[in-house]
C-alpha positions in Angstrom: 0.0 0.0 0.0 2.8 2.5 1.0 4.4 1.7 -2.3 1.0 2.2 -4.6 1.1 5.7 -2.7 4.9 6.5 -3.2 4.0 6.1 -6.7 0.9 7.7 -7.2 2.2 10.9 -5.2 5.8 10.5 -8.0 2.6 10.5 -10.7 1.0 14.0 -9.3 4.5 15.5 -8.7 5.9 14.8 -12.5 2.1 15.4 -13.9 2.5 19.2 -12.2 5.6 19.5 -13.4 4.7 19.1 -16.8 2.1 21.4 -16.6 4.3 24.6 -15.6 6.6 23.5 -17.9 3.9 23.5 -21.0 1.9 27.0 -19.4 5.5 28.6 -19.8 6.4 27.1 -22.9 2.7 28.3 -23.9 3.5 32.1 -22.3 6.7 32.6 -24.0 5.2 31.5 -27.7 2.4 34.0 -26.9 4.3 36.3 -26.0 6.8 36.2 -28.8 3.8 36.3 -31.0 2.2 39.1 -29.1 5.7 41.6 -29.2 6.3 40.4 -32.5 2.8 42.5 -33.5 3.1 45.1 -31.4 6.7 45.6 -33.4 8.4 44.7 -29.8 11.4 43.3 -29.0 11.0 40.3 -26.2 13.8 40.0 -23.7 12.8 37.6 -20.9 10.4 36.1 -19.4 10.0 34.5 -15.8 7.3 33.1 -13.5 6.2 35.4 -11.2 3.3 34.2 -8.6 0.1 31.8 -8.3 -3.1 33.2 -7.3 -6.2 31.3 -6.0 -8.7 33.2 -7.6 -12.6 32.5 -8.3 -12.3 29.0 -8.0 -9.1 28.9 -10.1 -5.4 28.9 -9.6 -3.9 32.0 -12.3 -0.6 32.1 -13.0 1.1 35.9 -13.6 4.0 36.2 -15.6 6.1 39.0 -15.8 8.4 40.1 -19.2 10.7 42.5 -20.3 10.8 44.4 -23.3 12.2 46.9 -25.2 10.2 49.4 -27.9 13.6 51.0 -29.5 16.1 48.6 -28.8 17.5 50.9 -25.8 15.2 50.9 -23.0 13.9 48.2 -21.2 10.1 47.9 -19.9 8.4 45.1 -17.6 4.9 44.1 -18.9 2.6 41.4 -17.3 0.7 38.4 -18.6 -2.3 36.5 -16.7 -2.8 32.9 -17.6 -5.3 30.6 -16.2 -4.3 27.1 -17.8 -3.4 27.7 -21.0 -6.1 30.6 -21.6 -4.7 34.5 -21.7 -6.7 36.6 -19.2 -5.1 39.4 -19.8 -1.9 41.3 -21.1 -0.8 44.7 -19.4 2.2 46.8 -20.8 3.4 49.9 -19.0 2.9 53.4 -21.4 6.1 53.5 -23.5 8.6 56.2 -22.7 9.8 58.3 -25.7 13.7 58.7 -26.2 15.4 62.0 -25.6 15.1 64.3 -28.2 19.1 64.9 -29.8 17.8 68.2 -30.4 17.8 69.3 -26.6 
C-alpha cells in the first residue's frame, strides 16, 4: 500500500511538473507572437506568482521588453491554464530628443 502511494504521489509530482513546464512554454510563444505584432522586442520572461482566484489557480507572468532597442520595460501576462486573461504593458517612454 505505502508503495502504490509513493508512486501515485511521484505521478502528481511529475504530472505538475509538466504542466508549468507547458503553461511557460505556452507564455513565451504567446508572447513572442504578441511583441512580434506590437513591433516589440522580447527580452525575458520569468514566472512570477500563483493566485487562487474564483475558483481557479492563475498564474502571472512578468516580461521585459524593449520598444527602441535601448530601453527596457516590464509588462505582465495573466494565464489561467493555458487561456490568456489578460496582457498589461506599461505606457512607453519616448527617447530623448538629440535636439535638446
Amino acid at each position: 500500500m505505502t508503495e502504490l502511494l509513493l508512486l501515485l504521489g511521484l505521478f502528481l509530482l511529475g504530472a505538475g511538473y509538466w504542466q508549468v513546464r507547458r503553461q511557460s512554454e505556452f507564455a513565451r510563444r504567446w508572447l513572442e507572437h504578441y511583441c512580434k505584432r506590437r513591433q516589440l522586442q522580447l527580452l525575458s520572461v520569468y514566472r512570477y506568482r500563483y493566485v487562487w482566484q474564483k475558483g481557479r489557480l492563475l498564474a502571472q507572468f512578468r516580461f521585459e521588453f524593449s520598444h527602441d532597442g535601448l530601453q527596457k520595460d516590464e509588462g505582465t501576462l495573466w494565464l489561467a491554464g493555458l487561456r490568456v486573461l489578460d496582457v498589461s504593458l506599461p505606457v512607453l517612454r519616448e527617447p530623448p530628443s538629440p535636439m535638446l
